[in-house]
ChimeraX commands (.cxc) that place a marker at each C-alpha (Angstrom):
marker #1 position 156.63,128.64,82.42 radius 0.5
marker #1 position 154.44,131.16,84.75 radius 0.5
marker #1 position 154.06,133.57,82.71 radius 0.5
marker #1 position 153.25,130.93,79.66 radius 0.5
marker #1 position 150.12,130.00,82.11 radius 0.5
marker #1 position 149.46,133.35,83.10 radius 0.5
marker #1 position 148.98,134.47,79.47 radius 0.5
marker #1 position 146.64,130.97,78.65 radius 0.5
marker #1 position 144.53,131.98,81.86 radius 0.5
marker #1 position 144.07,135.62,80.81 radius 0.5
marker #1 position 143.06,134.73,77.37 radius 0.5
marker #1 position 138.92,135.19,76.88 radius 0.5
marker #1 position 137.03,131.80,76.90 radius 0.5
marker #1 position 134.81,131.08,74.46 radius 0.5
marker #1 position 131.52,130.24,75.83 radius 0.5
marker #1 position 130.62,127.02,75.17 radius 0.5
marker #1 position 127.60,126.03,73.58 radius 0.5
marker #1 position 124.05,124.72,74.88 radius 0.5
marker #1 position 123.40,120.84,74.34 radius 0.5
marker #1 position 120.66,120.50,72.51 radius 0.5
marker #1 position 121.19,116.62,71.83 radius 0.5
marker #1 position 117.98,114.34,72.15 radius 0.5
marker #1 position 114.76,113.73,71.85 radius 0.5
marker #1 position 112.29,116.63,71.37 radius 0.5
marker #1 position 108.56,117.67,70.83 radius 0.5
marker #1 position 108.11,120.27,68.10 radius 0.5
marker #1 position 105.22,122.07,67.15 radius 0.5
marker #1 position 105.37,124.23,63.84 radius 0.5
marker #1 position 102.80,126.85,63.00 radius 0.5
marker #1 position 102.04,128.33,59.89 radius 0.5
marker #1 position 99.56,130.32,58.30 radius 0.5
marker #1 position 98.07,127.07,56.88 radius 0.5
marker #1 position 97.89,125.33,60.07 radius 0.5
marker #1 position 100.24,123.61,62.74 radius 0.5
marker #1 position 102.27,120.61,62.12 radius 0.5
marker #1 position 103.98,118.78,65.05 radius 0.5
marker #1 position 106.83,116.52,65.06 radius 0.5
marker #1 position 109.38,114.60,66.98 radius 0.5
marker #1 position 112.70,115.70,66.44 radius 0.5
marker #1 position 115.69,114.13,67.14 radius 0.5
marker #1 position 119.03,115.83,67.62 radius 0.5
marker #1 position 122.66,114.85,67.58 radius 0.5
marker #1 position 125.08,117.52,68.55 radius 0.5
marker #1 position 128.93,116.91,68.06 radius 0.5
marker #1 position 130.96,120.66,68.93 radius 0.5
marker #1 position 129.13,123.25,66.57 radius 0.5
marker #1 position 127.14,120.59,64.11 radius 0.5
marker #1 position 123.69,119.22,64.49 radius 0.5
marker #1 position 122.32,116.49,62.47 radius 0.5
marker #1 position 119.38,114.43,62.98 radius 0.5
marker #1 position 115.52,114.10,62.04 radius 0.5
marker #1 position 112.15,115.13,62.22 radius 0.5
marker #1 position 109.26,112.77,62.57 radius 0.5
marker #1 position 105.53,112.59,61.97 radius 0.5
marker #1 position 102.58,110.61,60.77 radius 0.5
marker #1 position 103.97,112.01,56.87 radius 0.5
marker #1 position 107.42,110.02,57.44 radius 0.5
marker #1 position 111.44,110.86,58.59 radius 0.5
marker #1 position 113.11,113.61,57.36 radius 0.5
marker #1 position 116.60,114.10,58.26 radius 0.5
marker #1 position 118.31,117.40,59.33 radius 0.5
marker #1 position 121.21,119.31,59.43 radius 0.5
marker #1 position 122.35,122.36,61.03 radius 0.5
marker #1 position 124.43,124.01,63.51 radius 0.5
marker #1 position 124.40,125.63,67.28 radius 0.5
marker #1 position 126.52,128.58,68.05 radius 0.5
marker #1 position 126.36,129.10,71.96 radius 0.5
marker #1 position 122.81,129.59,72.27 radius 0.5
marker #1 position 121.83,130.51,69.00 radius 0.5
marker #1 position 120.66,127.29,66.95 radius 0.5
marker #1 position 120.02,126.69,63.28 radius 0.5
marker #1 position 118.82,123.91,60.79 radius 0.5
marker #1 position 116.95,122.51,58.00 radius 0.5
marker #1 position 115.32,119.71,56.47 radius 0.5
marker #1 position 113.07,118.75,53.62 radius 0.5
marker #1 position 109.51,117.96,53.56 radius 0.5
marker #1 position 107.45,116.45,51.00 radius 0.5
marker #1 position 104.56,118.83,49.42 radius 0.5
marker #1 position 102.03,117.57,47.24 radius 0.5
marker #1 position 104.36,116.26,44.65 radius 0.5
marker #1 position 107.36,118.78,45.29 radius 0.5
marker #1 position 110.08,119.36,48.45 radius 0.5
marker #1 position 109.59,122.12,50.60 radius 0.5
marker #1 position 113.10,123.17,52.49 radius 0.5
marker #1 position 112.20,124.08,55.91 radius 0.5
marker #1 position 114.72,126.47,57.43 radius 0.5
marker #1 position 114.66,127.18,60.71 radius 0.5
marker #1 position 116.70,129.94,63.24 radius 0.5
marker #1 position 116.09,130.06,66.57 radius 0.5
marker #1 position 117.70,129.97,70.42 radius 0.5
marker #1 position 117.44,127.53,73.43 radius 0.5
marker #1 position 116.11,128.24,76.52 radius 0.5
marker #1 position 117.09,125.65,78.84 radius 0.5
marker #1 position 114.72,122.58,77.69 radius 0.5
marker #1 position 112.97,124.79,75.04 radius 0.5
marker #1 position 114.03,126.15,71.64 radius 0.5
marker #1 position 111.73,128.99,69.94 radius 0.5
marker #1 position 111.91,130.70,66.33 radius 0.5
marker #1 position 110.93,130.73,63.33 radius 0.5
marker #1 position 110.61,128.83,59.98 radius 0.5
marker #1 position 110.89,129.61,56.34 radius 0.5
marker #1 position 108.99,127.07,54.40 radius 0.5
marker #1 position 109.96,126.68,50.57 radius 0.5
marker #1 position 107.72,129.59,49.33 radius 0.5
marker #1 position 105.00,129.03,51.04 radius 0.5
marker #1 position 106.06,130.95,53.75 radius 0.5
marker #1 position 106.72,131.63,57.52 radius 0.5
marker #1 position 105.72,130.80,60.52 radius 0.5
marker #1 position 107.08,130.22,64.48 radius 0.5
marker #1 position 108.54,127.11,65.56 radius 0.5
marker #1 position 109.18,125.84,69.31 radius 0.5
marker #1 position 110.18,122.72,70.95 radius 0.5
marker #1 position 110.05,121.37,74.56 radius 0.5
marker #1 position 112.55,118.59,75.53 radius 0.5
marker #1 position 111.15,115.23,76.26 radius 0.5
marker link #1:1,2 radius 0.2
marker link #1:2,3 radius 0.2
marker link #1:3,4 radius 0.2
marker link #1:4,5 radius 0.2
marker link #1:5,6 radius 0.2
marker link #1:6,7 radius 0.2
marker link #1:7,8 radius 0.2
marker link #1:8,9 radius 0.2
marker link #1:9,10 radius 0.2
marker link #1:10,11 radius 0.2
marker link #1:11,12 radius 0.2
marker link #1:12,13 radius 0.2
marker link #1:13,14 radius 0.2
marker link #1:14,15 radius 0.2
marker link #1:15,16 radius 0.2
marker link #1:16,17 radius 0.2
marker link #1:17,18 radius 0.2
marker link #1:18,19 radius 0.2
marker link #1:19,20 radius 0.2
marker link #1:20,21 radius 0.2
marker link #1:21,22 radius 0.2
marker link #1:22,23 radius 0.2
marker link #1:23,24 radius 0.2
marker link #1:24,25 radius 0.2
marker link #1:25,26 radius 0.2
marker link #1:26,27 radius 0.2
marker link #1:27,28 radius 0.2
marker link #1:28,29 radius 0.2
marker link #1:29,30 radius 0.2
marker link #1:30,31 radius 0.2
marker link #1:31,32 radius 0.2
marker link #1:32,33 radius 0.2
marker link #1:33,34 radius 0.2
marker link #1:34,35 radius 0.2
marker link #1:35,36 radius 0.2
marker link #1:36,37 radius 0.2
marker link #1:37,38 radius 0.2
marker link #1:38,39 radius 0.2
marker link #1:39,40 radius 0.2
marker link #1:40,41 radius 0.2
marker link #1:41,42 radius 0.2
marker link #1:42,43 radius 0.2
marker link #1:43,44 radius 0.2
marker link #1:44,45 radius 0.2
marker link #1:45,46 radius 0.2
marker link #1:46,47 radius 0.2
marker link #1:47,48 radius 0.2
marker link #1:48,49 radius 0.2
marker link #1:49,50 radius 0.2
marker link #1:50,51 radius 0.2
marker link #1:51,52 radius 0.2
marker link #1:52,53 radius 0.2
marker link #1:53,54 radius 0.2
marker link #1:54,55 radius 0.2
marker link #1:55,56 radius 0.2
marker link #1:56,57 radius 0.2
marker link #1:57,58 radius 0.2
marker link #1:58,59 radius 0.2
marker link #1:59,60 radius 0.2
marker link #1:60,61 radius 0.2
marker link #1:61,62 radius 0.2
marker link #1:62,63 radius 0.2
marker link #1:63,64 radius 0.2
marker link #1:64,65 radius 0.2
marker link #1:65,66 radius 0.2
marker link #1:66,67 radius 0.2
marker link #1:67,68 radius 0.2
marker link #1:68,69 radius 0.2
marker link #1:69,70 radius 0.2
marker link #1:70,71 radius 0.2
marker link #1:71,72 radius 0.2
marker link #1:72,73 radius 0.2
marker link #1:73,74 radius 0.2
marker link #1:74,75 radius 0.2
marker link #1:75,76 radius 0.2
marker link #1:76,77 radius 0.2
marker link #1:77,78 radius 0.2
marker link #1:78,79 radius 0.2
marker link #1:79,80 radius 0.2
marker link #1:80,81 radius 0.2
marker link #1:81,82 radius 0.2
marker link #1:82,83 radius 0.2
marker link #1:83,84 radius 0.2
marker link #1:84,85 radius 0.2
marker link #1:85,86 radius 0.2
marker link #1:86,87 radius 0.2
marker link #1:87,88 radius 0.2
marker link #1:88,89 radius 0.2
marker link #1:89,90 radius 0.2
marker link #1:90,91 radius 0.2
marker link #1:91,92 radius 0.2
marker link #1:92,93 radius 0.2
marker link #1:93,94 radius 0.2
marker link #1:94,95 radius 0.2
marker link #1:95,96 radius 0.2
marker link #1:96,97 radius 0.2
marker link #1:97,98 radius 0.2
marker link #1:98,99 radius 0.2
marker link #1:99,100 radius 0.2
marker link #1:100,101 radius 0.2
marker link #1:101,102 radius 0.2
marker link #1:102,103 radius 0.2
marker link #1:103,104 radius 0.2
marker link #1:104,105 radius 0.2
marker link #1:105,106 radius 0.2
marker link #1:106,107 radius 0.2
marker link #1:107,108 radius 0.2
marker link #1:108,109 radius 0.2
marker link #1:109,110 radius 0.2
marker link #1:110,111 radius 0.2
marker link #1:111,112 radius 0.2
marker link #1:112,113 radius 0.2
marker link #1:113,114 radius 0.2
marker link #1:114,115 radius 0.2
view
């Protein structure tokens, strides 16, 4: 039995991965102009769901977080068409920075301070 314990405690950990759960201010800026929302994130392990909110409506999200490393998307309405937003970026403690493919209209940086 020692050396069955020995062997678990040796093994590498995996590190675990930031919680990005809650309530959020996000600020999106393109070459267009800058759109801010409030986003809302729900984290269970690796998934992320969720919305974004603004004066336009709700849009829900989805996505996932790998340690630091965070990534998700959501549609927005566009004159008549949807847009997909995608959006890669990391957390720094209570901020999250990157950027954000819009549809083809193109891309632009993204950040986010917790509220």
């Amino acid at each position: 039995m020692r050396t069955i314990v020995l062997i678990v405690a040796l093994l590498p950990q995996q590190p675990n991965n930031v919680n990005v759960g809650g309530e959020w201010f996000a600020q999106l800026t393109l070459p267009l102009g800058e759109t801010n929302f409030t986003m809302y994130l729900v984290q269970k392990g690796g998934a992320l769901t969720g919305y974004m909110l603004n004066e336009v409506g709700q849009f829900d999200l989805k996505g996932s977080i790998n340690r630091d490393q965070v990534k998700f998307a959501w549609d927005y309405p566009d004159g008549g068409r949807t847009l997909t937003v995608s959006f890669n970026g990391k957390v720094d403690r209570n901020s999250i920075s990157g950027t954000a493919k819009v549809g083809d209209v193109g891309e632009g940086t993204m950040s986010a301070q917790r509220k």
